[in-house]
C-alpha positions as CSV (number, residue, x, y, z in Angstrom):
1,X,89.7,-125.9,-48.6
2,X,91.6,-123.3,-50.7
3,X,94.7,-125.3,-51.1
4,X,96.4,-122.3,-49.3
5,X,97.4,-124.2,-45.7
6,X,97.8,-121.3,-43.8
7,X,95.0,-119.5,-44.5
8,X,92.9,-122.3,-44.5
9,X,94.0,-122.9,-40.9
10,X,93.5,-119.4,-40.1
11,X,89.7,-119.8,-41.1
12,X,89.1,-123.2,-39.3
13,X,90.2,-121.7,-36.0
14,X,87.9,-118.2,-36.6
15,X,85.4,-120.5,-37.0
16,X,86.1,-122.3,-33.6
17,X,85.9,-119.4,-31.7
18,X,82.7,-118.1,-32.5
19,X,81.0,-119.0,-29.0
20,X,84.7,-118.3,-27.2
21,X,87.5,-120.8,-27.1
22,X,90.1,-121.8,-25.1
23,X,93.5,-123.4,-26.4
24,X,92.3,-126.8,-25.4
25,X,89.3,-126.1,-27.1
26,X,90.8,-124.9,-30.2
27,X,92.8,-128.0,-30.5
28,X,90.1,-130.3,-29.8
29,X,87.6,-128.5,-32.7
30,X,90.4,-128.1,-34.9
31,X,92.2,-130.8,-34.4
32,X,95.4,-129.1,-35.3
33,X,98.5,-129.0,-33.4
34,X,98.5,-127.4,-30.0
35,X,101.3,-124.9,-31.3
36,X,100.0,-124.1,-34.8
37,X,96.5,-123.6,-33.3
38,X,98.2,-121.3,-30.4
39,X,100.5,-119.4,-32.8
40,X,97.5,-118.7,-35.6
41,X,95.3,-117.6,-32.8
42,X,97.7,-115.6,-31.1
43,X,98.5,-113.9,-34.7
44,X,94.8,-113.2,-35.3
45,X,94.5,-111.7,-31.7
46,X,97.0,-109.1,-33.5
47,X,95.3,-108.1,-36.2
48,X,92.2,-107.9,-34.1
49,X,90.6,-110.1,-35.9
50,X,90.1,-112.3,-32.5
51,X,90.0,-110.8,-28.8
52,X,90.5,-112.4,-25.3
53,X,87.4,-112.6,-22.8
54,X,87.6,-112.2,-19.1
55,X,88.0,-115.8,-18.6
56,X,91.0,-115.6,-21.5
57,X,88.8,-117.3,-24.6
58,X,89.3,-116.3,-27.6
59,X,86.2,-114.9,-29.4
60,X,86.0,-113.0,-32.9
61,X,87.4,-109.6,-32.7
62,X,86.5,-105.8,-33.9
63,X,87.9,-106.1,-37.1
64,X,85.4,-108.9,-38.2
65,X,82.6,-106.8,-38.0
66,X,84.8,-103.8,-39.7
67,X,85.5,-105.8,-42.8
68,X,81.8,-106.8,-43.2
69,X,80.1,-103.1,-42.5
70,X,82.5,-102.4,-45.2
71,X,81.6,-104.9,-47.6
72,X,78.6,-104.3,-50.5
73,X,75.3,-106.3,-49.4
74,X,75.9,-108.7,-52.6
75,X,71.9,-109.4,-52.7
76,X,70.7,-105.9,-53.0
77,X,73.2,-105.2,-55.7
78,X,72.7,-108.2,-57.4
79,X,68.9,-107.3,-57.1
80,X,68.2,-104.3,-58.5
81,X,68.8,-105.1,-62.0
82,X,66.3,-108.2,-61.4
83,X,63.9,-106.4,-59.7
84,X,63.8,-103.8,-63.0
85,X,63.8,-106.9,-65.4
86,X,61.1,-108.4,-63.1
87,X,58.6,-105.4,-63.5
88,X,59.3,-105.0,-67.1
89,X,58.4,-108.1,-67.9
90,X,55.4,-108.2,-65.5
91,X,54.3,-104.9,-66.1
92,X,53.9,-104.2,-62.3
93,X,55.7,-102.9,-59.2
94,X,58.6,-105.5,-58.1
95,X,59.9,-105.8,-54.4
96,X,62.4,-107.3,-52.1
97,X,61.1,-108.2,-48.6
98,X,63.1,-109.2,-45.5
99,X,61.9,-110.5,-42.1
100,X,62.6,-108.9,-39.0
101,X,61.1,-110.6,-36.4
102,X,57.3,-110.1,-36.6
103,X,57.6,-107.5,-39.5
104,X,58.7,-107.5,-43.0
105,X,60.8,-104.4,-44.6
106,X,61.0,-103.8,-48.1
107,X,65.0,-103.0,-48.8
108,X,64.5,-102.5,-52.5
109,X,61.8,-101.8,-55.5
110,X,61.4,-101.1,-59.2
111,X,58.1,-99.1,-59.5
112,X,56.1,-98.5,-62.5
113,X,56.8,-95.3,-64.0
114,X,53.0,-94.5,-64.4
115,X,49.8,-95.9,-64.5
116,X,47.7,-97.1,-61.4
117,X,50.4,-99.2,-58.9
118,X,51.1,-100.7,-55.8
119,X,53.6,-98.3,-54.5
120,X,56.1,-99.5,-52.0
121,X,58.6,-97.0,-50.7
122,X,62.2,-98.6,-49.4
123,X,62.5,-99.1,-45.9
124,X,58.7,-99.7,-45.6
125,X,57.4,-102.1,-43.0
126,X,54.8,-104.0,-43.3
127,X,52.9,-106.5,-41.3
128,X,54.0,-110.5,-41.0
129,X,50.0,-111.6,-41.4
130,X,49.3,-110.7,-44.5
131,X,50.4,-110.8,-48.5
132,X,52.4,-113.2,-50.1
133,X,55.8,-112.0,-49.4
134,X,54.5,-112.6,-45.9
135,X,53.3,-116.0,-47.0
136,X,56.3,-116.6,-48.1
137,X,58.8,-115.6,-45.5
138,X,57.0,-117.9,-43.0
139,X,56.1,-121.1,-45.0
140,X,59.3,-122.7,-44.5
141,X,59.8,-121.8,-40.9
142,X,59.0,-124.1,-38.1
143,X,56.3,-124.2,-36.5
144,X,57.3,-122.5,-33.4
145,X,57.8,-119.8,-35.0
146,X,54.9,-119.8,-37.7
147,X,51.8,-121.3,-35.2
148,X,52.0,-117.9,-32.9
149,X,51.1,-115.4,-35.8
150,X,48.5,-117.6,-37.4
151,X,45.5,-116.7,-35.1
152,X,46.3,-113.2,-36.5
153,X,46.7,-113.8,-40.0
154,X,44.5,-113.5,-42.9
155,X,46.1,-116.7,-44.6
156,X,46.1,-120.5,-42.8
157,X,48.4,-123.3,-42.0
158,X,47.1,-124.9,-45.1
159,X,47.9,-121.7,-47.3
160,X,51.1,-122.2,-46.2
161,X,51.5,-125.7,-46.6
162,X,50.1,-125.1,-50.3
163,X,52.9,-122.5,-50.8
164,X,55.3,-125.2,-49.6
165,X,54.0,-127.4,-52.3
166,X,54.0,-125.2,-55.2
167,X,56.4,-122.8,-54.6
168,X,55.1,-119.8,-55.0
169,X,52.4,-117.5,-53.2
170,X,49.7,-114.8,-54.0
171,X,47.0,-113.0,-52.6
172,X,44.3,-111.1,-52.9
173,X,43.4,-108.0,-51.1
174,X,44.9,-109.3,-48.1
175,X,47.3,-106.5,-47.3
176,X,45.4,-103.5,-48.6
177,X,41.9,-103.1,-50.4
178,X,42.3,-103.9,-54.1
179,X,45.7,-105.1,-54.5
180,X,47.0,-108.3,-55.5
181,X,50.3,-110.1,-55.3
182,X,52.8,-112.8,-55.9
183,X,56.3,-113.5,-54.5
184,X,58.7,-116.2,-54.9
185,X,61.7,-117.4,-52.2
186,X,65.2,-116.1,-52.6
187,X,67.4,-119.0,-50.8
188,X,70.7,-119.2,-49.5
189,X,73.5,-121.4,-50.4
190,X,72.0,-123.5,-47.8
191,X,68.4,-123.8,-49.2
192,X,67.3,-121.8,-46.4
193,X,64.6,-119.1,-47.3
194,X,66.6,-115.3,-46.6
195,X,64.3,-113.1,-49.0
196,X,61.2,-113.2,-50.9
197,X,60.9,-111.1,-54.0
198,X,57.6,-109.9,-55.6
199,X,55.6,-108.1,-57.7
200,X,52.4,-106.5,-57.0
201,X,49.4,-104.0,-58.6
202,X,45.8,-103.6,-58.7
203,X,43.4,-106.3,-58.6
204,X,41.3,-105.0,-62.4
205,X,44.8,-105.7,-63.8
206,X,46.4,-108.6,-62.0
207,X,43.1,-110.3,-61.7
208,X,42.0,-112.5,-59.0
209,X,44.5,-115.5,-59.4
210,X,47.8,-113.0,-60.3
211,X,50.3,-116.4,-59.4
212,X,48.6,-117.9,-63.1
213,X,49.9,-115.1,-65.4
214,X,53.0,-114.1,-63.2
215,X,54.6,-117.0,-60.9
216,X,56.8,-118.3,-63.8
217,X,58.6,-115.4,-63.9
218,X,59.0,-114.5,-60.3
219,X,60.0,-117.6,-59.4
220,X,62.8,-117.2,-62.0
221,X,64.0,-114.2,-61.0
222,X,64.1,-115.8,-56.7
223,X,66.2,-118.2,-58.5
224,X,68.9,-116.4,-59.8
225,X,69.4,-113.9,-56.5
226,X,69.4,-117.3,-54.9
227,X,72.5,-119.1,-53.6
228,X,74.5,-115.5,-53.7
């Protein structure tokens, strides 16, 4: 709590009413008073901020969803100076990977200025069953949702367990012919795995175990866009 009662209130009964919520309701979650939780919700309602439902629940309102469109996406900003420290230090090609169901996208990159590289345009989407950032995204998941796309993938159960255990991931020409990889978790304040970030180059120069020269550092740099 902030220490600031009425806005503290104000959050607790937002927070009750994200599946809908009736007065009764909101007193029994919140276990304020029936007036203070009517009056508070009734004051959001004005600022739109919660709306009634046919069946006269509260649920969050319009201006929610304006206030976070509006807000800057704090990993991405937070990331691209990492992701430029990351590939200076590695000398390779540095991403960030989100899952979107059975895909990955990359949302941000610091390529090398020249030489031979992995080249990974933002907004690119790539495939769930391959590469460590792939490896990565699903290792912590359940296994509802990991045992479907593992008759498909080029990596195991036990890859993935091994991942779990160390950390970190790479591979080897798994995505595309003569490219190697390794990524690293970017975790919420939760501990629950929201990103991976990588690097990634060719095979004559990362070698055919990358995650020995380069997982120190990736991991590093997963652990300070973590907990954002």
């Amino acid at each position: 709590m902030s220490g600031v009662g009425v806005l503290d209130k104000a959050v607790v009964i937002l927070a009750a009413c994200v599946d809908g919520a009736s007065l009764a309701e909101l007193v029994e979650r919140t276990k304020l008073p029936r007036a203070t939780a009517h009056r508070l919700a009734q004051a959001l309602e004005i600022h739109r901020m919660l709306v009634r439902d046919t069946q006269g629940r509260w649920r969050p309102g319009p201006r929610l969803g304006e206030l976070a469109n509006a807000a800057p996406d704090v990993l991405l900003t937070a990331a691209e100076p990492l992701l430029a420290a990351l590939r200076d230090a590695t000398g390779e090609s540095a991403q960030l990977y989100l899952r979107r169901a059975d895909e990955r996208i990359c949302v941000a990159a610091a390529e090398r200025a020249s030489g031979l590289r992995d080249t990974v345009p933002v907004g690119s989407v790539l495939p769930m069953i391959a590469g460590s950032a792939a490896q990565i995204l699903l290792a912590w998941e359940p296994p509802e949702a990991v045992m479907p796309l593992l008759p498909r993938s080029k990596f195991t159960g036990r890859t993935l367990a091994e991942v779990r255990r160390r950390g970190w991931a790479q591979s080897v020409a798994e995505r595309e012919a003569g490219v190697a990889s390794v990524s690293a978790p970017i975790r919420d304040r939760t501990g629950r795995v929201i990103a991976a970030i990588s690097i990634s180059g060719p095979i004559e120069r990362l070698g055919r175990r990358p995650g020995e020269r380069h997982a120190m550092a990736v991991v590093r740099a997963g652990q300070r866009l973590s907990g954002l």
